[in-house]
VEXPAVEX-821608 format. One record per atom (N, C-alpha, C, CB): x, y, z. Coordinates in steps of 0.05 Angstrom, whole numbers, plus 32768, in hexadecimal, padded with zeros to 4 digits. Glycine has a CB too. Layout:
% VEXPAVEX-821608
XYZ ...
% end
This chain:
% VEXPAVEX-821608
852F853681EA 8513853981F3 8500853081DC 850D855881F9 84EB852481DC 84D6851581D4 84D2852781C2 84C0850D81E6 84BD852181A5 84B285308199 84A3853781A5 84AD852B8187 848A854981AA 8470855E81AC 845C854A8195 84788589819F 8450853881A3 843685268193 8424853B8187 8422851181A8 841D853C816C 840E854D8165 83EC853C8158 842185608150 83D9853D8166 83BA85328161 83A785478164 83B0851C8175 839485388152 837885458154 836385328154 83738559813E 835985358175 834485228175 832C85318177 8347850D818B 831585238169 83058529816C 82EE851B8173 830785338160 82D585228187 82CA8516818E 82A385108193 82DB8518819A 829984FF8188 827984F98187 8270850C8199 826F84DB8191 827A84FC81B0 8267850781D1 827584FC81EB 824184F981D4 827084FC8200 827E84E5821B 829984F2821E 828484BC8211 829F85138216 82BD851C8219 82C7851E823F 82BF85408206 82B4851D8246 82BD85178269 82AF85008273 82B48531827F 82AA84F18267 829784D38276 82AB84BA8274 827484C88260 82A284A98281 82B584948285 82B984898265 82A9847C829D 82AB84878255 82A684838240 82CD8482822B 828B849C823B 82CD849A822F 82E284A48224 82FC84AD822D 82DA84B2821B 82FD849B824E 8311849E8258 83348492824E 83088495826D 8331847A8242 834084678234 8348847B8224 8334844E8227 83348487820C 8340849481F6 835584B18203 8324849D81DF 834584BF8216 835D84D48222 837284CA8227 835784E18239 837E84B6823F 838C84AB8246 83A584A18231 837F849C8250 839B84928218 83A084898203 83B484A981F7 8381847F81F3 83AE84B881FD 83B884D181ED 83CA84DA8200 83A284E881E3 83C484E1821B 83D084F58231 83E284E28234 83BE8500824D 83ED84C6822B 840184B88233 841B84BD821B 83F584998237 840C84D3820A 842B84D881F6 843384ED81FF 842B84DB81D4 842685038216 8429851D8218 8444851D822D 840D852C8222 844F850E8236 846185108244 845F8510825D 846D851F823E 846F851F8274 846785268296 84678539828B 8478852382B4 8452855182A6 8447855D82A6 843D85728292 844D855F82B3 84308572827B 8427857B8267 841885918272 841A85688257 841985A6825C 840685C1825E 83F285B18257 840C85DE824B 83D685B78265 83B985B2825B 83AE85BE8260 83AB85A3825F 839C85CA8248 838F85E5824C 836985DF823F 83A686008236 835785E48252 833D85DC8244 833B86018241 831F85C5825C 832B85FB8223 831386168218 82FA86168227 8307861381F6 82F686248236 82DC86288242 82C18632822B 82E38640825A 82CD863B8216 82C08646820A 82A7864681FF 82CA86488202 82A3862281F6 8286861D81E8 826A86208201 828885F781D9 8275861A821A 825B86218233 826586368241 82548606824B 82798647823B 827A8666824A 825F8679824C 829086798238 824C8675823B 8232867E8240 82228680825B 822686708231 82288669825F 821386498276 8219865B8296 822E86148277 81FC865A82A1 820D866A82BF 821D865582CA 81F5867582DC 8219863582CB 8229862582D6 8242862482C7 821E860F82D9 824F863082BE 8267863182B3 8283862982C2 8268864A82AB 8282863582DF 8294863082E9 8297860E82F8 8296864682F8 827C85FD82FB 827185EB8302 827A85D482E9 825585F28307 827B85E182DB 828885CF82BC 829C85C982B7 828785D882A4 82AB85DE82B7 82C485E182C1 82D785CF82DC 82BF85F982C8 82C885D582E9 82D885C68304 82CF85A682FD 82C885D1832B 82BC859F82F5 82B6857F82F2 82C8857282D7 8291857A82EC 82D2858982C6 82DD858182B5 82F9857D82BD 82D8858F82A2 82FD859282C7 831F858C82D7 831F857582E9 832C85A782ED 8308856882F6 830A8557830C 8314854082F8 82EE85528320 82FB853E82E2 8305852582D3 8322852682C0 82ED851B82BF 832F853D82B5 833F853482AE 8355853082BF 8341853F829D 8357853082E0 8367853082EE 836B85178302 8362854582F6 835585078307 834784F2830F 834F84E182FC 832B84F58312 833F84DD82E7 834184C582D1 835284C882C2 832C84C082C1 836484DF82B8 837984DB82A5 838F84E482A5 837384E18293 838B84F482C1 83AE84FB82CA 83B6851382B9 83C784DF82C1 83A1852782B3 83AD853B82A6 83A2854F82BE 83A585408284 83B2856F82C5 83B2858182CC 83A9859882C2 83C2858082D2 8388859782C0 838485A982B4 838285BE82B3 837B85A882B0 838B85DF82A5 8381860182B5 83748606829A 83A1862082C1 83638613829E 8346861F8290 834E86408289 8325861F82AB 83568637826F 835C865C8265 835586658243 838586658269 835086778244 834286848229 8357867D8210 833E86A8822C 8374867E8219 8387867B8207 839A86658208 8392868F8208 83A2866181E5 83AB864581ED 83CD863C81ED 839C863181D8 83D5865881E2 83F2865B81E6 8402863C81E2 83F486688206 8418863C81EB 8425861581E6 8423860B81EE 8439860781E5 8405860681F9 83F985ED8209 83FC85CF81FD 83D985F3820C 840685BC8212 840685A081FD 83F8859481FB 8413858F81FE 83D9859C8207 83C0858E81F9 83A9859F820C 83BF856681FE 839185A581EE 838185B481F2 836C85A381F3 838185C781E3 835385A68205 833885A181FE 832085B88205 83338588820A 831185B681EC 82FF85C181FF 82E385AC81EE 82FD85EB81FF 82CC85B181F0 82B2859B81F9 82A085A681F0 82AB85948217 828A85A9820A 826885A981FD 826185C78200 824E85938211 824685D181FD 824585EA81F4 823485F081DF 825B85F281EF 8231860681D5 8230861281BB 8249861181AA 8228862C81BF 8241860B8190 82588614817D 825686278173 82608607816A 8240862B8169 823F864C8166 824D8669817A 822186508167 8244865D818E 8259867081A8 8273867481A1 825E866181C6 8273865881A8 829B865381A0 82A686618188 82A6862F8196 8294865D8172 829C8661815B 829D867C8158 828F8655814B 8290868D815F 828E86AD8166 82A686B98177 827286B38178 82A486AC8196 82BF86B1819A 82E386A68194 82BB86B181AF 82DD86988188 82FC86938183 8302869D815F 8303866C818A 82EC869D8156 82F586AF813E 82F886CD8143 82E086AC8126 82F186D58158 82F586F08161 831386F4816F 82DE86F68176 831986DF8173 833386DF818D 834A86D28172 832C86BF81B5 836C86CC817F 837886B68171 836E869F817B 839586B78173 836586998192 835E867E818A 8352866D8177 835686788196 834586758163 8344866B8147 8354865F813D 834286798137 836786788131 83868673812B 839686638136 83928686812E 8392865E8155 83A9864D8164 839E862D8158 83A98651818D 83858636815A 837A8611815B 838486098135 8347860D8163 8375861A8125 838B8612810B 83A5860F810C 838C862380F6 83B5861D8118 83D2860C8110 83D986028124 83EC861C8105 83CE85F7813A 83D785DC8149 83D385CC8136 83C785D28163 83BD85C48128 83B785AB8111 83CB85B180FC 839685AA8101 83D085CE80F4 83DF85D280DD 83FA85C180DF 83E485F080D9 840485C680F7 842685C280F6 842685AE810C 843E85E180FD 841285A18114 841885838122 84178582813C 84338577811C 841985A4814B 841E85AB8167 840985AB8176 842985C2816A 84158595818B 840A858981A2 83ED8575819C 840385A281B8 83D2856F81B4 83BE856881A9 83AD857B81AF 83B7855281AF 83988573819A 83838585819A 83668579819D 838585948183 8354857A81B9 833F856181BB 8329857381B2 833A855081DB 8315857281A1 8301857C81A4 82EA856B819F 830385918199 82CF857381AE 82C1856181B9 82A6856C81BF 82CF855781CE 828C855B81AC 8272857081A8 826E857C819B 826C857F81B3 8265859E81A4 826A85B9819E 828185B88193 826A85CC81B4 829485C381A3 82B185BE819B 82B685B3817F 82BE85A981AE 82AD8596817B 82B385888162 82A4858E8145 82AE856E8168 828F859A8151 828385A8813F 828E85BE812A 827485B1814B 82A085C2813E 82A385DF8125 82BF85D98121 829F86078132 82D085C2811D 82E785B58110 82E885BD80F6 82E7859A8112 82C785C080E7 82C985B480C5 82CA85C780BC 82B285A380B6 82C885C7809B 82C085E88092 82AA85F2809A 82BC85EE8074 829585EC80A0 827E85F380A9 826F85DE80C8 826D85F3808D 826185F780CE 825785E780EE 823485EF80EC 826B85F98114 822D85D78100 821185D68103 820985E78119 820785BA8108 81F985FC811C 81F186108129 81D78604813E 81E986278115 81DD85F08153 81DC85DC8157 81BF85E7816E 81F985CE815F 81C586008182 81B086078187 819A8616817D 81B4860B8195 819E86248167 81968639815B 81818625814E 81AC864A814A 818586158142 817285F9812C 815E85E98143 819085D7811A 817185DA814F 815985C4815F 814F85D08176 816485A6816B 815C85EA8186 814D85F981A1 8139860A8198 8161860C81B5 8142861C8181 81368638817C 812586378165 814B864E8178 812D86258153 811886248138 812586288122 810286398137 813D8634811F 814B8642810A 8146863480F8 81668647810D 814A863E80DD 8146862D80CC 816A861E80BD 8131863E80B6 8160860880B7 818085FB80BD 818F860D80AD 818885D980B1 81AB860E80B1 81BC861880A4 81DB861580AC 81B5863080A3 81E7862080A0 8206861180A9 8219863180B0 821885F98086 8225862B80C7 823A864580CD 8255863C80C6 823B865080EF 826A864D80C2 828A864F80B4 8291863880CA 82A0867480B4 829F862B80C5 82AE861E80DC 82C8862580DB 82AC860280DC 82DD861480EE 82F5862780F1 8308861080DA 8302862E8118 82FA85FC80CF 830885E980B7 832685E180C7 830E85FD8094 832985D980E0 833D85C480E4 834385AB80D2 833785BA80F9 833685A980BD 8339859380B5 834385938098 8323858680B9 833F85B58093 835485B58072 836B85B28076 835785CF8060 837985B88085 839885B08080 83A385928085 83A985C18092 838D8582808A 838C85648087 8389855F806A 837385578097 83778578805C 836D85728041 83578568803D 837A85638036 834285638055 832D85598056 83198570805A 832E85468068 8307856B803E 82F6857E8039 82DC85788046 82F48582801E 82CD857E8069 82B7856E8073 82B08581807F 82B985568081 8298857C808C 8294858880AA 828A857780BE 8282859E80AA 828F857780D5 828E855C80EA 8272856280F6 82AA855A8104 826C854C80FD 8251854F8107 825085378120 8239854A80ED 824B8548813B 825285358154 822E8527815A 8262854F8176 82358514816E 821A85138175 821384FE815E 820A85318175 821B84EB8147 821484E68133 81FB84D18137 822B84DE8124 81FE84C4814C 81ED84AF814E 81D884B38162 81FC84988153 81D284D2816D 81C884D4817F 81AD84CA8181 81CD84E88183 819C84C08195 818484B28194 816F84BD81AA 818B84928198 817C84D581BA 816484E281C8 814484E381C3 816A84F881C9 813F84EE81A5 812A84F181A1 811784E281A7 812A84F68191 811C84C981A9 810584B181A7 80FD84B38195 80EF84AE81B7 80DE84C28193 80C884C2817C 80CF84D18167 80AC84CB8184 80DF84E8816B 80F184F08151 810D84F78158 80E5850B8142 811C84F2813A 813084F3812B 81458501813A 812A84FD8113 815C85028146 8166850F8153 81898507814D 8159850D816E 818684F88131 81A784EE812C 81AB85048123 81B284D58118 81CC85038120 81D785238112 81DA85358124 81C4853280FF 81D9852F813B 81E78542814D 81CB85548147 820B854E8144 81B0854B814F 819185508157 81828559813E 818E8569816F 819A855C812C 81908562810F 8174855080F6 81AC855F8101 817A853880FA 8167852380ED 816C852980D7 814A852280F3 8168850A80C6 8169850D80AF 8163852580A4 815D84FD80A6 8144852A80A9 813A85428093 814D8557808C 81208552809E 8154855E80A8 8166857D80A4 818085758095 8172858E80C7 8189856380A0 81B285608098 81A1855B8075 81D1853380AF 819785528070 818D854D804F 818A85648042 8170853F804A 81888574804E 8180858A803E 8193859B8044 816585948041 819E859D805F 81B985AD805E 81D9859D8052 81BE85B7807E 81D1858C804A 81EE85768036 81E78588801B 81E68546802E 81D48595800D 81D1859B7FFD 81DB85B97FFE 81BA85927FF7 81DC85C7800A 81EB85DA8013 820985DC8017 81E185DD8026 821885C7801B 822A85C98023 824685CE8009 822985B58034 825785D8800D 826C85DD7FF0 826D85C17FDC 829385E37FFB 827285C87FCB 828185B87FB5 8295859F7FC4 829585CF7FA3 828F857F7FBC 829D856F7FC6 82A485737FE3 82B1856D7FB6 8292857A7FF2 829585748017 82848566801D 8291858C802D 829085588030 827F8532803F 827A8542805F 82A385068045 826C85298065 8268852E8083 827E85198095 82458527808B 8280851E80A9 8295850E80B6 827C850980D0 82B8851F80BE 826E84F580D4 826384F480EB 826D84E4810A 824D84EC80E2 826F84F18118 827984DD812B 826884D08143 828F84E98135 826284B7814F 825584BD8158 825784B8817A 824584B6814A 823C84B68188 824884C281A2 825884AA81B5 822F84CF81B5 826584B081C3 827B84A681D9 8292849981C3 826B848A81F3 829384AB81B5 82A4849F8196 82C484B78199 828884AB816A 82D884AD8189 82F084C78180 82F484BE816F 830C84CE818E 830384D5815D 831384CC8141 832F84DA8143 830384D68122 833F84C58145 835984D78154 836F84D88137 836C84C18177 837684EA8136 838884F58117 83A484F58128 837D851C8105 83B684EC8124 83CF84E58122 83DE85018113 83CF84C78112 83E485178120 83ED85258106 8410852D80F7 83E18540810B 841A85168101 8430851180FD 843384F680E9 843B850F8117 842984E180F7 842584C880E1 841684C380D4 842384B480E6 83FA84D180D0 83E184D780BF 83C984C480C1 83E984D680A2 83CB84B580D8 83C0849F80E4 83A384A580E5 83CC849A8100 8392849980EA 837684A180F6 836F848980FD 836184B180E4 835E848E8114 835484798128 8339847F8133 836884768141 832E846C8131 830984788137 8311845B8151 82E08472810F 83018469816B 830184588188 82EE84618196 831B845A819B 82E0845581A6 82C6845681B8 82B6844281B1 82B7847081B6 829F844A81B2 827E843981AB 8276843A8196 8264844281B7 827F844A8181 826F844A816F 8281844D8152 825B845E8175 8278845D8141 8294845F8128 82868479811D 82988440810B 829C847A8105 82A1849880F2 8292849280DA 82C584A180E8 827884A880D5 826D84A480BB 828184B580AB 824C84AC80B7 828984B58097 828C84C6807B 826D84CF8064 82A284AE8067 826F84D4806A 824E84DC8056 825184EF8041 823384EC806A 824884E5802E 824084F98015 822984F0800D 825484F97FFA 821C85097FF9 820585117FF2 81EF84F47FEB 820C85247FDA 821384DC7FD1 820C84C47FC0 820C84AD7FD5 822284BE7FA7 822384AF7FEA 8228849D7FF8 822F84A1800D 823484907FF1 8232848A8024 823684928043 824F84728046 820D8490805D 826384768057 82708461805A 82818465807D 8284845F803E 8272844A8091 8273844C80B4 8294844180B3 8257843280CA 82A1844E80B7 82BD843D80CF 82BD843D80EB 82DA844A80CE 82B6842B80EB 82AB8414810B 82C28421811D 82B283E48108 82BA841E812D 82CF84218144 82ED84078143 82BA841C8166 82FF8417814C 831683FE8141 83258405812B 830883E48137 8319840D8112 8323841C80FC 8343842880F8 8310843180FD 8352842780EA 8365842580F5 8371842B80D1 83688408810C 8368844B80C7 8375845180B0 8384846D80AD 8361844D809C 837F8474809A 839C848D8096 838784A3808C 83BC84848076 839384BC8089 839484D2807E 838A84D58063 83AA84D98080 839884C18059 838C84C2803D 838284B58034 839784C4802D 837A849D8046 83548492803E 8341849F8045 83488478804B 834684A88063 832B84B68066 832884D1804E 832984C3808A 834184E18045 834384F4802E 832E84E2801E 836584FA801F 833584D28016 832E84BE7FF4 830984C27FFD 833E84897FF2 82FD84BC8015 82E884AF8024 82DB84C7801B 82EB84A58046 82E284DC8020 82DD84F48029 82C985078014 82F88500802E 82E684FB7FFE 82DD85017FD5 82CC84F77FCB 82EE84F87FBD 82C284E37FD4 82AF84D47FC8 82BD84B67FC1 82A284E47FAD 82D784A77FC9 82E484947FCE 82D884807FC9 82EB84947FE2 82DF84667FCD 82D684497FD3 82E484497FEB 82DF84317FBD 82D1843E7FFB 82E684248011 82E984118008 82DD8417802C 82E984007FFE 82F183EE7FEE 830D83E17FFC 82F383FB7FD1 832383F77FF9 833E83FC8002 834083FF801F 834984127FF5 83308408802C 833A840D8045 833883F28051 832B84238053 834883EC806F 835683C9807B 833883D28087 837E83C08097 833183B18092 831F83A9809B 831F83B780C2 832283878094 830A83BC80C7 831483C680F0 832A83B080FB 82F183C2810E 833A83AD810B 835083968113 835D839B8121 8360838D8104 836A83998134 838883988144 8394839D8139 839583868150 83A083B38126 83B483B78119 83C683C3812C 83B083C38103 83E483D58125 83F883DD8137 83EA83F48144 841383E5812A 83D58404814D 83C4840C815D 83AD84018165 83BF841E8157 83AF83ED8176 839483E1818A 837683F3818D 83A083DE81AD 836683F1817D 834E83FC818A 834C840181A2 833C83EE8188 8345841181AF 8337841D81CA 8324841181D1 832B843681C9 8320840F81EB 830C840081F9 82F7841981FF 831983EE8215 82DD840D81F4 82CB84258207 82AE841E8219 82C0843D81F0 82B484348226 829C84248235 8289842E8238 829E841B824D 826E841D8244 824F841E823A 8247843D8248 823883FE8249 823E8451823C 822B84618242 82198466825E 821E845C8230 821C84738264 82098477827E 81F0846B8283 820384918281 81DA84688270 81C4846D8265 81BF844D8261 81C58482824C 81D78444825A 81D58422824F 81E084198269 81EA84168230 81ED841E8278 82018412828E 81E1841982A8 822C842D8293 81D6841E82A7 81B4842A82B7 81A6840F82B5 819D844882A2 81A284058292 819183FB8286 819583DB8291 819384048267 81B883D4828D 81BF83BB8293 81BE83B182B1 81D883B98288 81BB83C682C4 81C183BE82E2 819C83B682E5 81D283E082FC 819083CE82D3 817583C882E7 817083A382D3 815083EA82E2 817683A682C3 816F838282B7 8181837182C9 817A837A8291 8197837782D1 81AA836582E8 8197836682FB 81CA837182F4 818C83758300 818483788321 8162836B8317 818783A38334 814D836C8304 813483678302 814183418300 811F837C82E4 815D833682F6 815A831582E8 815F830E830A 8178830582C9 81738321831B 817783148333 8166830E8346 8185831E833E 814D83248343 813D83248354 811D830F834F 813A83428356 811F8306832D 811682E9831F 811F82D18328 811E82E68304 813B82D88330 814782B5833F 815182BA8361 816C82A58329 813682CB8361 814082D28387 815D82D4838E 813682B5839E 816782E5838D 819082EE8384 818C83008393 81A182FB8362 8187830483AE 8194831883BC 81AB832983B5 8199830E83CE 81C3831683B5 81DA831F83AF 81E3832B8397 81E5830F83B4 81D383208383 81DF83288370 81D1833F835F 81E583128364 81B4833B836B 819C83608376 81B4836E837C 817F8362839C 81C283668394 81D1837D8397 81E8838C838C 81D5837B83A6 81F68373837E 8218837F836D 81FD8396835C 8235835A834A 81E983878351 81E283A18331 81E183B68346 81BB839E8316 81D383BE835E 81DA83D48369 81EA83E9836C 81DC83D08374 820483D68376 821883E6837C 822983E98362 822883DA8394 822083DE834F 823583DB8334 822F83F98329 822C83BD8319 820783F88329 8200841A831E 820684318332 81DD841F8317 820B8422834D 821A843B8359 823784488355 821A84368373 824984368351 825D84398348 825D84428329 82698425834F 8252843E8316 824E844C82F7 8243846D8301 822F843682E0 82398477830F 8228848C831E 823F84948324 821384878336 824B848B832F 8266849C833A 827984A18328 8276848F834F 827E848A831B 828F849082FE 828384AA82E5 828E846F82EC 826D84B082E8 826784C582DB 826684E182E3 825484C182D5 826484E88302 825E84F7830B 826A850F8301 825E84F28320 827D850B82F3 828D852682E8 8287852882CF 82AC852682EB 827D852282C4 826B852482A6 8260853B82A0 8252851182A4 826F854F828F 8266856E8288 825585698273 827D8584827F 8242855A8268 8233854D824C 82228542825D 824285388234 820985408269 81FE85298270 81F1850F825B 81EC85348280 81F78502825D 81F684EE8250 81DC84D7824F 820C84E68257 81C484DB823A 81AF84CF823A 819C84CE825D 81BB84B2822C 81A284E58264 818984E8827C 81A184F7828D 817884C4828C 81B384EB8291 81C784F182A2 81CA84E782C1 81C6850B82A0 81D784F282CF 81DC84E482EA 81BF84E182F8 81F284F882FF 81B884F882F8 81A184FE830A 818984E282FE 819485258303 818484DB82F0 817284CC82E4 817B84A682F6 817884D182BC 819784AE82EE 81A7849982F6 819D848A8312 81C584A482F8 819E84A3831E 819E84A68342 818284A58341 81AD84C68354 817784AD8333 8152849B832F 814D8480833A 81498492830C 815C84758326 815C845C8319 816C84488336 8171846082F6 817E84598348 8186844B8358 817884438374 819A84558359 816A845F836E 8159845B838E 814484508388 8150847583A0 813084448371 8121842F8365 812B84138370 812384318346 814084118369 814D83F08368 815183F0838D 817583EC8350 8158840A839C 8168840383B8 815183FA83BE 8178841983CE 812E840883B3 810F841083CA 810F83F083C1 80E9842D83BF 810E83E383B3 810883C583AF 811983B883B4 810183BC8399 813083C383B1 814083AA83C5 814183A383DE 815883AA83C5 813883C183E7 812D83BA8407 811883B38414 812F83CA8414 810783B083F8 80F083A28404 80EA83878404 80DE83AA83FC 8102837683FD 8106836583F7 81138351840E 8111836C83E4 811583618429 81128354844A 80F8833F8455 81108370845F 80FE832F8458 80EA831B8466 80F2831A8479 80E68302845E 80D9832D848A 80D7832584A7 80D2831084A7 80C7833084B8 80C682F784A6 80C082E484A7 80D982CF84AC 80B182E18492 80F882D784A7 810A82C2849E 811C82CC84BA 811782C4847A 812B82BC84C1 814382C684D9 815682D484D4 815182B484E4 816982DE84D3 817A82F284E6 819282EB84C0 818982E28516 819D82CF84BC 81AF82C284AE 819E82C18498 81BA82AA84B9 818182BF8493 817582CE8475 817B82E78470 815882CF8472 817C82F58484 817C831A847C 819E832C8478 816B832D849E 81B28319848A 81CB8323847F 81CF8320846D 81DD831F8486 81D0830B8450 81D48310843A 81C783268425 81D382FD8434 81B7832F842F 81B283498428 81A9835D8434 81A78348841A 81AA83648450 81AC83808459 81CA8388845D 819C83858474 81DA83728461 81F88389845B 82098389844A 820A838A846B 8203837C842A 820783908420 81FC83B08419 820983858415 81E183A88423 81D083C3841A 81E683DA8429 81A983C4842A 81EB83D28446 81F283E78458 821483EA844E 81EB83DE847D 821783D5843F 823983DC8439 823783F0841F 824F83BB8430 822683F3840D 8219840383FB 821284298409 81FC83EF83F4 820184188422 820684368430 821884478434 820284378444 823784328441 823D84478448 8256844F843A 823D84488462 825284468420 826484478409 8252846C83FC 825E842083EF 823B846983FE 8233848183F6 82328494840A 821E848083EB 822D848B8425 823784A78436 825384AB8430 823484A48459 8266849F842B 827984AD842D 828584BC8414 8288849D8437 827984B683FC 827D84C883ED 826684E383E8 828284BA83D7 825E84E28400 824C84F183FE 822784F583F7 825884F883F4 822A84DB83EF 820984D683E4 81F084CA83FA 820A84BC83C8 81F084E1840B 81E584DD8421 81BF84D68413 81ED84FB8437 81BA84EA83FD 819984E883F7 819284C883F1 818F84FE83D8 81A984BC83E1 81A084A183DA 81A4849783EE 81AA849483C5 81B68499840A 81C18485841D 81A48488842C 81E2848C8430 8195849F8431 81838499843F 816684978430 818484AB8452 816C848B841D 81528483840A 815484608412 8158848C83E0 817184638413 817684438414 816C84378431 8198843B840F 817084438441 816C8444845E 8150844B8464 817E8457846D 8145845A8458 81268454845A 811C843C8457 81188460844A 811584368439 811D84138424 811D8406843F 8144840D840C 813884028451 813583F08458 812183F38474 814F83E68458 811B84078487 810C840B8498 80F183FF848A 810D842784A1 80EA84078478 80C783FF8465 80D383E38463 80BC8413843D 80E583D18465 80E083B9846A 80DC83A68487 80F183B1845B 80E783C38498 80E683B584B3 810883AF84B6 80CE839684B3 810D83BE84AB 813483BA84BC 813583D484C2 815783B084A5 813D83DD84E3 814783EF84E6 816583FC84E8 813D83EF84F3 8170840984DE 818B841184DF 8192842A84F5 8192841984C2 81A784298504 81A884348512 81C884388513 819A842B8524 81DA84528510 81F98456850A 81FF84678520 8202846284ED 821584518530 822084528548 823C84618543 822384358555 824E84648557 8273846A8554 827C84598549 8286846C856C 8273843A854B 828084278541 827A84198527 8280841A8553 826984248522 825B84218504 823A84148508 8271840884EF 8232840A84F2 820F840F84F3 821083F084FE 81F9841884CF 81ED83F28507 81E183DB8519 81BF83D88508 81DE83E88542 81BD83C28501 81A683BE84F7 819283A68505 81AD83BA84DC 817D83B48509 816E839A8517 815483A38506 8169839A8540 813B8387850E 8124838384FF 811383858510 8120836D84F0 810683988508 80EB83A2851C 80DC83818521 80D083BE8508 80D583768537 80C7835D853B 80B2835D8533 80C483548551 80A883468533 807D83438529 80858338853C 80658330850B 806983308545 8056831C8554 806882FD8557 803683188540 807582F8856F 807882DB856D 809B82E08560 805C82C98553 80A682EE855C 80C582ED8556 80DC83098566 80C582EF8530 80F282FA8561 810283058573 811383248563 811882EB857E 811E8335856E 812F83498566 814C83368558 8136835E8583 814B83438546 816B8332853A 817C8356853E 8169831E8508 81968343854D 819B835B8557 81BF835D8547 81978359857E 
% end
């Protein structure tokens, strides 16, 4: 029988988005058939939607990565744990109260099984954690809580900080996992004797190998090391050991560490963000509709409908989130459907009313009836009527003056 893969990944942000599907996958493919998987409810056990979190989280790890997930307080010899977003302070209250503390240190201690944590979650890996609502919701004044130090028996003296690159704020500062310069500056000065920051940032992992001593930074973005004198990024791709990032950690040189590369672990592929995957369809769809592109108005359509769907199980919403998304879609359908010339015959208008209606009924059937009949308005306000028979839909064009029904 196989060894029991023993990791600790940890992660920016994107721990249920398509984003970071590759990197799960990437892992759940050493766990064997049927593996115990067990998620911590713990960092959003607060939240009344709790059980709503839950179920979307099991959908995606069951859907996209083929793991079987059950949701329980304890983690007993599970062969891979995650739990996510939340409070860390919560978490950190209850599982230093419970063994789960204890369990989560010596999974890392002695190599057993994986261990994903992600956000919240990742937050309180280090010796110390950022009290993440207490500071940027409530006012607190910054300060640092015990963390549960997963990372000394690596030997790495840090505390992780998720969210690293975060950019919500706009007009202010919101890197640092919402912290901004000002605060993390003044709480680095606080922190013990010779401890760095490990920042990670979002739709990012840093996966620790804890058998071969490996470490691998994969997603969008990369791993700061930070100290007080100096800061040093490993890009995504990265592809070093235990005891560089140790060296990194002390106050090190990279100097020594290999360049990012294809080495005997392939970088991870990751993919674009919700927020950016929004941004690129509506520019596909504003250049198509510059070189009169019906058609190709319509792929950016259906491309952000399908990214919409690929998220929908996203317990993090991600830079606006779905709902914003689904904004953004019924914008592009109201102009694409206004984009009918009565004026033209019957063989101008099929290249673009059916795909529209093949779009329809791609969303009635998964259910997205509000946009299907946003879209179906759209196209009535251009003068196409739709009408859905037993045998499927019938579209004709209300006539003007002087022209015939296209039937």
């Amino acid at each position: 029988m196989p060894e029991r893969p023993g990791m600790l990944v940890l992660m920016g942000s994107g721990e249920t988005s398509p984003t970071m599907v590759e990197v799960h996958r990437s892992v759940a493919r050493r766990l064997g058939p049927r593996p115990r998987a067990v998620l911590l409810d713990t960092p959003y056990a607060f939240q009344e939607n709790v059980a709503d979190i839950s179920s979307r989280a099991r959908r995606y790890f069951a859907h996209s990565v083929g793991l079987s997930v059950e949701v329980r307080a304890e983690i007993g010899e599970a062969d891979w744990v995650f739990s996510g977003p939340g409070s860390p302070t919560f978490a950190l209250d209850r599982w230093t109260a419970t063994p789960v503390a204890g369990a989560l240190r010596a999974r890392v201690r002695t190599g057993g099984g994986v261990t994903v944590l992600a956000s919240a979650a990742a937050c309180t890996a280090g010796i110390a954690a950022i009290p993440v609502y207490e500071i940027y919701k409530v006012g607190a004044a910054p300060h640092w809580r015990d963390g549960l130090d997963l990372l000394g028996p690596l030997g790495i003296r840090a505390v992780v900080i998720p969210h690293y690159d975060n950019a919500e704020g706009g007009t202010h500062d919101t890197r640092y996992c919402y912290l901004g310069e000002r605060r993390l500056a003044a709480m680095e000065r606080e922190l013990p004797t010779g401890a760095a920051v490990l920042g990670i940032d979002e739709h990012t992992a840093v996966l620790f190998d804890l058998r071969t001593g490996a470490v691998q930074v994969a997603g969008r973005g990369g791993l700061t090391v930070r100290r007080l004198d100096r800061q040093t990024v490993l890009p995504t791709g990265t592809v070093s050991s235990l005891a560089e990032l140790r060296s990194l950690a002390e106050g090190g040189d990279a100097g020594s560490l290999p360049a990012p590369s294809p080495a005997a672990t392939p970088p991870l592929p990751g993919r674009m963000p919700l927020g950016e995957a929004v941004r690129r369809c509506e520019r596909r769809f504003d250049a198509a509709l510059g070189e009169h592109d019906g058609a190709a108005a319509t792929r950016a359509v259906l491309d952000l409908e399908a990214e919409i769907t690929g998220w929908a199980a996203d317990t993090e919403e991600d830079e606006g989130g779905v709902d914003q998304a689904r904004e953004a879609l019924r914008h592009l359908i109201i102009r694409l459907g206004r984009l009918a010339d009565l004026g033209d015959p019957r063989d101008r208008l099929v290249p673009l009313v059916e795909p529209l209606l093949a779009l329809r009924a791609r969303l009635r059937q998964r259910g997205g009836y509000e946009v299907a009949d946003a879209l179906r308005r759209a196209l009535a306000a251009g003068g196409v009527a739709v009408e859905d028979t037993p045998h499927g839909h019938r579209w004709t064009v209300r006539p003007r003056s002087g022209t015939r029904p296209a039937g």
